[in-house]
GUKE-775550 format. One line per field, with one value per residue: x, y negated, z negated of N, C-alpha, C, O in turn; residue number from 0. Coordinates in Angstrom, 1 decimal. Layout:
N
n.x	(X | ...) $
n.y	(Y | ...) $
n.z	(Z | ...) $
ca.x	(X | ...) $
ca.y	(Y | ...) $
ca.z	(Z | ...) $
c.x	(X | ...) $
c.y	(Y | ...) $
c.z	(Z | ...) $
o.x	(X | ...) $
o.y	(Y | ...) $
o.z	(Z | ...) $
k	(NUM | ...) $
***
This chain:
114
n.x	(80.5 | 81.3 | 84.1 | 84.4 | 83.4 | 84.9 | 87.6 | 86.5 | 86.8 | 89.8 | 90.5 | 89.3 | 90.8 | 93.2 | 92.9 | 92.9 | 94.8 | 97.0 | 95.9 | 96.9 | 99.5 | 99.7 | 98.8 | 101.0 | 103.0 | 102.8 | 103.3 | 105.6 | 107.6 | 110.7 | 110.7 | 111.5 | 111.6 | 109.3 | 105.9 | 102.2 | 98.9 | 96.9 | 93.4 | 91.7 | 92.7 | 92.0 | 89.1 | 89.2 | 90.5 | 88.5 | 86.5 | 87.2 | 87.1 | 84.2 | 83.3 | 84.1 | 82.9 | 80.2 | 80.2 | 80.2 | 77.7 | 76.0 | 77.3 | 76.6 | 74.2 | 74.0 | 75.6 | 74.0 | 72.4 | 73.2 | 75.1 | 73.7 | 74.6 | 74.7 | 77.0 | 78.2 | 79.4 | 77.8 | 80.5 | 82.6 | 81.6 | 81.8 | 84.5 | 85.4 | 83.9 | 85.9 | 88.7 | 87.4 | 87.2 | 89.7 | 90.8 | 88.8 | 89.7 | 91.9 | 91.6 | 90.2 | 91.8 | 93.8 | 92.1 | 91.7 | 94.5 | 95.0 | 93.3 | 94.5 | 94.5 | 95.9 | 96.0 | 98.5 | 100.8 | 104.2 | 106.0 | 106.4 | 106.7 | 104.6 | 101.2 | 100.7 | 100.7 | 103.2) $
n.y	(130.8 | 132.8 | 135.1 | 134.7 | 132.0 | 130.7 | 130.0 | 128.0 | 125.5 | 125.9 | 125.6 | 123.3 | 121.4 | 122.3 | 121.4 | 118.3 | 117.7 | 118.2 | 116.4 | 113.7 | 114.6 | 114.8 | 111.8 | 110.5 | 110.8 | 110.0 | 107.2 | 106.9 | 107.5 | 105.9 | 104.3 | 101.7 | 101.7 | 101.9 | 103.4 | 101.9 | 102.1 | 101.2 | 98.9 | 100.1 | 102.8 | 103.9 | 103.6 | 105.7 | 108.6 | 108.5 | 109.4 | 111.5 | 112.9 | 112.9 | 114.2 | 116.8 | 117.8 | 117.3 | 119.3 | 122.0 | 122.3 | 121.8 | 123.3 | 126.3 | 126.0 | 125.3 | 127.0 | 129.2 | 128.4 | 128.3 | 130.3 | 133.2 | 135.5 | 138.2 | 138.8 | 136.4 | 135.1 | 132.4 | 131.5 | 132.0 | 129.5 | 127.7 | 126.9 | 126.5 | 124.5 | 123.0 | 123.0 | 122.3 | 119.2 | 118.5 | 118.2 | 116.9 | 114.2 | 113.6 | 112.4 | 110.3 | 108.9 | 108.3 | 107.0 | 104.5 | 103.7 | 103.2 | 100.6 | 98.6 | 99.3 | 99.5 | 102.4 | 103.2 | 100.7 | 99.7 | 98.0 | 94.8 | 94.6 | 93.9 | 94.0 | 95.6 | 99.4 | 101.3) $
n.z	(-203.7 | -201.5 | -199.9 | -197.3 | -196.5 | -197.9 | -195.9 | -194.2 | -195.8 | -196.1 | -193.5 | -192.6 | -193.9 | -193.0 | -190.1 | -190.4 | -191.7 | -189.6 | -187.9 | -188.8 | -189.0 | -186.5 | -185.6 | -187.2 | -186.1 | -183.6 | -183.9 | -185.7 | -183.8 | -183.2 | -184.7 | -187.5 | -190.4 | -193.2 | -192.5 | -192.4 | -193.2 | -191.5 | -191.0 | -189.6 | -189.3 | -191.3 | -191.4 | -188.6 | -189.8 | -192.2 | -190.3 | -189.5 | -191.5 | -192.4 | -190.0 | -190.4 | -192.3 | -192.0 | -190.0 | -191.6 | -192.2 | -189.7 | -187.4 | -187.8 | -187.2 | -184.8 | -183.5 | -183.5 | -181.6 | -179.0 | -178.8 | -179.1 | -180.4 | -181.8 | -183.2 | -183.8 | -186.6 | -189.2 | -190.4 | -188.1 | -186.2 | -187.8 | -187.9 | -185.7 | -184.7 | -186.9 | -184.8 | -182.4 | -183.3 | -184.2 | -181.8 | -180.1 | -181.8 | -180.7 | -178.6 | -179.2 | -180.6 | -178.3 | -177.0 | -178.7 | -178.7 | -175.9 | -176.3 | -177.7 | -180.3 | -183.8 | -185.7 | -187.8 | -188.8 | -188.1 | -191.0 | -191.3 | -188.7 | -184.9 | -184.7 | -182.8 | -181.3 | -180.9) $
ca.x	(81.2 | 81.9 | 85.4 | 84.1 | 83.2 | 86.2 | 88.0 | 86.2 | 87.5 | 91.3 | 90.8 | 89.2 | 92.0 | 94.1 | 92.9 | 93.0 | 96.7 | 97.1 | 95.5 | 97.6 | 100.7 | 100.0 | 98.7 | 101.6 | 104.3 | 103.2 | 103.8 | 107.1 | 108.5 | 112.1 | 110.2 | 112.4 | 111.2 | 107.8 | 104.5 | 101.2 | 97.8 | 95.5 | 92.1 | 91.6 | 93.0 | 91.3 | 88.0 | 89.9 | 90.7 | 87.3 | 85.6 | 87.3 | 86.6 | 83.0 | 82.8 | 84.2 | 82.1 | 79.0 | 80.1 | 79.7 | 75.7 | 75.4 | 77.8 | 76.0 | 72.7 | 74.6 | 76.3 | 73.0 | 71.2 | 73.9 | 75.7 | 73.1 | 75.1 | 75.1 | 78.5 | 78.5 | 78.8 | 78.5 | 82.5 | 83.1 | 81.2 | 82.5 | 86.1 | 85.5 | 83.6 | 87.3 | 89.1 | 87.1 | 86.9 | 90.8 | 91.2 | 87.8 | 90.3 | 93.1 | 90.6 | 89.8 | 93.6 | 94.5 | 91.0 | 92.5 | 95.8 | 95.1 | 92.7 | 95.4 | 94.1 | 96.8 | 95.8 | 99.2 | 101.4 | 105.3 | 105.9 | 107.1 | 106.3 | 103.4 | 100.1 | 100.2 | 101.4 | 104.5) $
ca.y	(130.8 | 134.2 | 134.7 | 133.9 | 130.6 | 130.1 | 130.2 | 126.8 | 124.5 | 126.0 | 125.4 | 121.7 | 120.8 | 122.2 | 120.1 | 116.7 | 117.6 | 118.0 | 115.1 | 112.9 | 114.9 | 114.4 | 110.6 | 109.6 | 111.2 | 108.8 | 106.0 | 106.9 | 107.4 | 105.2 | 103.2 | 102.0 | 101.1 | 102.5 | 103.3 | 101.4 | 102.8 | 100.1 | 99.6 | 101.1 | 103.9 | 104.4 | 104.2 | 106.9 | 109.5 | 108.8 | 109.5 | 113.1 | 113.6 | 113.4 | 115.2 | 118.1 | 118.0 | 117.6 | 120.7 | 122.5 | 122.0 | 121.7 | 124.3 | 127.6 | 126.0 | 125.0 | 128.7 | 129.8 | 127.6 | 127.7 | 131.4 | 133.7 | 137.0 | 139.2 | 139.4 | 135.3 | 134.0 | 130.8 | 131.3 | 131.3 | 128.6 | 126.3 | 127.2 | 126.4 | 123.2 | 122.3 | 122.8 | 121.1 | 118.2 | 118.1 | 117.8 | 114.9 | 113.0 | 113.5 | 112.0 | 109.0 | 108.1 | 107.6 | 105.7 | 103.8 | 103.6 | 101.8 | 99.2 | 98.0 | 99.2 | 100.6 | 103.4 | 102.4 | 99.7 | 99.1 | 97.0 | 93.9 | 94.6 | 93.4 | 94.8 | 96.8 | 100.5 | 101.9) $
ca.z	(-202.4 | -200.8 | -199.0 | -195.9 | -196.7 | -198.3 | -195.1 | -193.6 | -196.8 | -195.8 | -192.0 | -192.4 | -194.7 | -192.4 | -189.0 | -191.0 | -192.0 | -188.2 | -187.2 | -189.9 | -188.4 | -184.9 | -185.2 | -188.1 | -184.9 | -182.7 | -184.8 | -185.9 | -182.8 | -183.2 | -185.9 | -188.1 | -192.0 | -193.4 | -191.8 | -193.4 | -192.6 | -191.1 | -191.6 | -188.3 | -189.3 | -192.6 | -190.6 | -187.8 | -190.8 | -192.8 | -189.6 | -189.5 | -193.1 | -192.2 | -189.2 | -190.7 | -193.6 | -191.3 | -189.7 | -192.3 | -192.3 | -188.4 | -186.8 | -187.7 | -186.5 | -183.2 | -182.7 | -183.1 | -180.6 | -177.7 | -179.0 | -180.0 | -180.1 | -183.6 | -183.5 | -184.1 | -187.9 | -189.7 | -190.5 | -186.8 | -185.6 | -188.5 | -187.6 | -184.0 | -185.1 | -186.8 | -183.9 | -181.8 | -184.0 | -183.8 | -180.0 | -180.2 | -182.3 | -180.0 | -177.3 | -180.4 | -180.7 | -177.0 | -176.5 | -179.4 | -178.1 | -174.4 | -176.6 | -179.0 | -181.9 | -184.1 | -186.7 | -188.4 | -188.8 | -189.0 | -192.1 | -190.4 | -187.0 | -184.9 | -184.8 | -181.9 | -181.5 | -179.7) $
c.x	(81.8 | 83.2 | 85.5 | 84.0 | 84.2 | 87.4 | 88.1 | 86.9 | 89.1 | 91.1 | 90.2 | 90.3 | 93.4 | 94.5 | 93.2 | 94.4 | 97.3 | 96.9 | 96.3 | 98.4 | 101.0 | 99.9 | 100.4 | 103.0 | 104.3 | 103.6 | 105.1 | 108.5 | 109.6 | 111.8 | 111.3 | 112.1 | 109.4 | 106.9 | 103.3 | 100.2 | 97.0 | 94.2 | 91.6 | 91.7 | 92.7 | 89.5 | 88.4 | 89.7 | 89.5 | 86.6 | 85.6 | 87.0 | 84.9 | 82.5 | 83.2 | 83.7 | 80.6 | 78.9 | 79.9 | 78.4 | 75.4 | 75.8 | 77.4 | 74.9 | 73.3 | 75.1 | 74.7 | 72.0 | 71.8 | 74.7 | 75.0 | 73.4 | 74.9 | 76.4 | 79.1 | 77.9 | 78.8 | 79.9 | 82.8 | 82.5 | 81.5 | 83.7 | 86.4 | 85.1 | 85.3 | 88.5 | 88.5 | 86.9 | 88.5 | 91.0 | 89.6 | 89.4 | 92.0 | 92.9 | 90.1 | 91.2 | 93.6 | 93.4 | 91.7 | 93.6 | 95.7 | 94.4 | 93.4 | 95.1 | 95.2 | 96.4 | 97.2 | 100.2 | 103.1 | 105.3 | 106.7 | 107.3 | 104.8 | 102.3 | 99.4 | 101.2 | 102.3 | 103.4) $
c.y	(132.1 | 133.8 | 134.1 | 132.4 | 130.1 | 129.3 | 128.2 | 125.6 | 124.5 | 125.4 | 123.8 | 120.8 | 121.1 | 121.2 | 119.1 | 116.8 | 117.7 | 116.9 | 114.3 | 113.0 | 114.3 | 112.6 | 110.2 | 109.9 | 110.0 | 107.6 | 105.9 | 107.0 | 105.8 | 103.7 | 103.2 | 101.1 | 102.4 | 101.8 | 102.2 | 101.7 | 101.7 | 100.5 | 100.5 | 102.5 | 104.5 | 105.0 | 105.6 | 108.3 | 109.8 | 109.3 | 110.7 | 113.6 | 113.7 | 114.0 | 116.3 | 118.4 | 118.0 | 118.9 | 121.7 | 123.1 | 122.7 | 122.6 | 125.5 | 127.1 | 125.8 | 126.2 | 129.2 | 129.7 | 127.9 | 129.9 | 132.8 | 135.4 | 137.4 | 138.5 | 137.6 | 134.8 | 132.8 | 130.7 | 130.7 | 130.1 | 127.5 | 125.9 | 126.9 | 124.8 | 122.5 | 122.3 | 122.3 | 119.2 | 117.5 | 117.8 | 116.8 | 114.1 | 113.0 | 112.1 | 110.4 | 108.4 | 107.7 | 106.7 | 104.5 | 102.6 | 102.6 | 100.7 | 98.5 | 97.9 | 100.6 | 101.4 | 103.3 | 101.8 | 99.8 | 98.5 | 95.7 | 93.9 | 93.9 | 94.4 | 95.9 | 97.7 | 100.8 | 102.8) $
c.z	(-202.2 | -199.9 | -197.8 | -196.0 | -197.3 | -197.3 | -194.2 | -194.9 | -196.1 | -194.5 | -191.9 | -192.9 | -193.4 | -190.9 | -189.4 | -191.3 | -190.5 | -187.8 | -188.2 | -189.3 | -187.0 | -184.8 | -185.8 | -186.4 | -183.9 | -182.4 | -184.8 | -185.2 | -182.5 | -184.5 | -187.0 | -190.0 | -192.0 | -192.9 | -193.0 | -192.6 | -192.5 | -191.2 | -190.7 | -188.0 | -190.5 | -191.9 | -189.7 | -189.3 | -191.8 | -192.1 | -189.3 | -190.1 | -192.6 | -191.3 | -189.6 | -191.8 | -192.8 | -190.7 | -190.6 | -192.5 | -190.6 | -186.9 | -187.0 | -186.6 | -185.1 | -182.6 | -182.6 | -182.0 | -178.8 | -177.8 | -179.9 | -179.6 | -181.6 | -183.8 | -184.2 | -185.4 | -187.9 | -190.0 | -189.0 | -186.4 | -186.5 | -188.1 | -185.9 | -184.3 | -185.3 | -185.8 | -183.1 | -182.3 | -184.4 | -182.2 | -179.9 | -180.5 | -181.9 | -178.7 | -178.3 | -180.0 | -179.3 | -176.8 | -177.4 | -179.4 | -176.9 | -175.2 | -177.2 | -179.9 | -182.8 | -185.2 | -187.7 | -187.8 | -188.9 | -189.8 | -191.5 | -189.3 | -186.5 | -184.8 | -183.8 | -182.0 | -180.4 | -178.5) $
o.x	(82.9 | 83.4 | 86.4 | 84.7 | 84.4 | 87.9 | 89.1 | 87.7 | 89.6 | 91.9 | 90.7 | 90.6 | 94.2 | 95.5 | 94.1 | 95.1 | 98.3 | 97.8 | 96.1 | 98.7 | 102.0 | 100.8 | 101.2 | 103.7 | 105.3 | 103.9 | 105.8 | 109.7 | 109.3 | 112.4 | 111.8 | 112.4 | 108.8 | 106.7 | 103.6 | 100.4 | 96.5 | 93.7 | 91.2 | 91.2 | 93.0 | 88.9 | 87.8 | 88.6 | 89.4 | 85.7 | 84.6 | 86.5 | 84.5 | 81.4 | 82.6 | 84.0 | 79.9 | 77.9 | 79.0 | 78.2 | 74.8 | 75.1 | 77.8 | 74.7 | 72.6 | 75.1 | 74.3 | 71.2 | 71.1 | 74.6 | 75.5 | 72.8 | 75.1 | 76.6 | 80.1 | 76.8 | 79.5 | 80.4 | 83.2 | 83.4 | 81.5 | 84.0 | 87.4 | 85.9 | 85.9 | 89.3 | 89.2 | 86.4 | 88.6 | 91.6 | 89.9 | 90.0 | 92.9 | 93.7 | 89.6 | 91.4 | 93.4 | 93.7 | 92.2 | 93.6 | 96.1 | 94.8 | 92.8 | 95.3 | 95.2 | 96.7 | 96.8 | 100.6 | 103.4 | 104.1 | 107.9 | 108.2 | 103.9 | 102.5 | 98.5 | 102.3 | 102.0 | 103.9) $
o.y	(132.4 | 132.7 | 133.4 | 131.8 | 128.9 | 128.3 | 127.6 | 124.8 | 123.5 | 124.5 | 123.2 | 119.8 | 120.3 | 120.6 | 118.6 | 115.8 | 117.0 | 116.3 | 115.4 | 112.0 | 113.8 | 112.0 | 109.7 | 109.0 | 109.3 | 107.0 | 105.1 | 106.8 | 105.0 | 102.7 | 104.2 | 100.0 | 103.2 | 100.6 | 101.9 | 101.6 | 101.3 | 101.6 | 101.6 | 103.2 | 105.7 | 106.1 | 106.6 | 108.8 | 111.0 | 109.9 | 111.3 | 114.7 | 114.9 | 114.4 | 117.2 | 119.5 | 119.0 | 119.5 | 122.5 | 124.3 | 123.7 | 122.6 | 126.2 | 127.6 | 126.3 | 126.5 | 129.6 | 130.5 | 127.7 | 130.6 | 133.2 | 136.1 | 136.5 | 137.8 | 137.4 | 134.4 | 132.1 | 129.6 | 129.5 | 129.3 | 126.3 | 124.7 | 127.0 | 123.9 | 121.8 | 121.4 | 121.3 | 118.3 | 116.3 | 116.7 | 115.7 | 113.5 | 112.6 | 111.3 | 109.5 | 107.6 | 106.5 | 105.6 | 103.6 | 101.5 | 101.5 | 99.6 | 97.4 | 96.9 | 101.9 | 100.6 | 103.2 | 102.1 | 100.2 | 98.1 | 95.8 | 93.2 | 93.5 | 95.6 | 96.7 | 97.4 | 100.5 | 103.3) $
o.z	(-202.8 | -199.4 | -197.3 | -195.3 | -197.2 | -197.6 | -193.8 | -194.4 | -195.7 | -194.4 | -191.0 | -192.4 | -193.1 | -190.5 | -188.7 | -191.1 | -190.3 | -187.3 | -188.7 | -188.7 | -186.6 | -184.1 | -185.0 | -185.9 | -183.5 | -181.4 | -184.1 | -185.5 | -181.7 | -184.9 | -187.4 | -190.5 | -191.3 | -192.6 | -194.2 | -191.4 | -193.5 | -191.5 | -191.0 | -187.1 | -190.7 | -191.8 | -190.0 | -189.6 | -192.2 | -192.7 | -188.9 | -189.9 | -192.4 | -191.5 | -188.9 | -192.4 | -193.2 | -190.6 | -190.1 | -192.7 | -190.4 | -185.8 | -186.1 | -185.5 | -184.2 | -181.4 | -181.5 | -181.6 | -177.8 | -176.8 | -181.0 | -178.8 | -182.4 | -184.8 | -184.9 | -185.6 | -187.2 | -189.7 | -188.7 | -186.5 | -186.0 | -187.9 | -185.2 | -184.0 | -184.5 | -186.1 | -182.9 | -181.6 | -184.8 | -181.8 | -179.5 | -179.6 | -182.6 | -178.2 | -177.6 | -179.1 | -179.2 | -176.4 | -176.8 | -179.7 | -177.0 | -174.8 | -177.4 | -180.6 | -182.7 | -186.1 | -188.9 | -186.6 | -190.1 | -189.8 | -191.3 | -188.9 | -187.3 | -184.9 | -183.8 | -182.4 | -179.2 | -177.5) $
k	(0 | 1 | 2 | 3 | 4 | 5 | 6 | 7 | 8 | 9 | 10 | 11 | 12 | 13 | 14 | 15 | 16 | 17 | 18 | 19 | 20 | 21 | 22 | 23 | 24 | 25 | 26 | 27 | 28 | 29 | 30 | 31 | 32 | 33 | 34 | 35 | 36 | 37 | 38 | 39 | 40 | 41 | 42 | 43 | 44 | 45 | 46 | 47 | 48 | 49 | 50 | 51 | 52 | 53 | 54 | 55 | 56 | 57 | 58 | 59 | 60 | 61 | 62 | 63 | 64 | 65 | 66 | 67 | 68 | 69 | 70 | 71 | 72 | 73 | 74 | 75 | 76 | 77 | 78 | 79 | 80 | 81 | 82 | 83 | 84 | 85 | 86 | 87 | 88 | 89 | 90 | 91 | 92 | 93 | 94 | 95 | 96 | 97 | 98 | 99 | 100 | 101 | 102 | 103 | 104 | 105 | 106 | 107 | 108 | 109 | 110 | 111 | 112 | 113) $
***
């Protein structure tokens, strides 16, 4: 793995720490005891894990098909992939959200989210 490719590992790790951050916030807003991750939200989080692992594979060939400049690597188009793959799962959560499906739980609360 060359430096460049290094880059996509830091920046996928880093969206999924985002998306953790931003969902676990909207949870805890005035919550009062510990969070618990529903299954809901294990599928949600596994489902990031694999789209930014698919990108990997499917984001060069996609810069190339749609952005066929020189000046465009596989680095960038992975790294664009993870940002876009954080704002999807912004657009996941609130679909989520109006259905009453909570990604987590209060511990002794009911099953739907603030």
């Amino acid at each position: 793995m060359n430096a460049q490719d290094a880059i996509f590992p830091f920046t996928a790790l880093l969206m999924l720490g985002l998306i953790w951050i931003r969902t676990r916030i909207q949870y805890s807003r005035g919550a009062e005891g510990p969070l618990r991750l529903q299954r809901a939200g294990q599928i949600y989080f596994g489902s990031a894990v694999v789209l930014l692992a698919v990108g990997w594979f499917v984001a060069p060939a996609l810069g190339q098909t749609f952005w066929p400049v020189p000046g465009v690597t596989p680095t960038l188009m992975r790294v664009v992939w993870c940002l876009a793959t954080y704002y999807i799962f912004i657009v996941v959560h609130r679909v989520m959200k109006t259905r009453g499906t909570g990604v987590f739980r209060q511990e002794g609360a009911s099953l739907s989210p603030r």
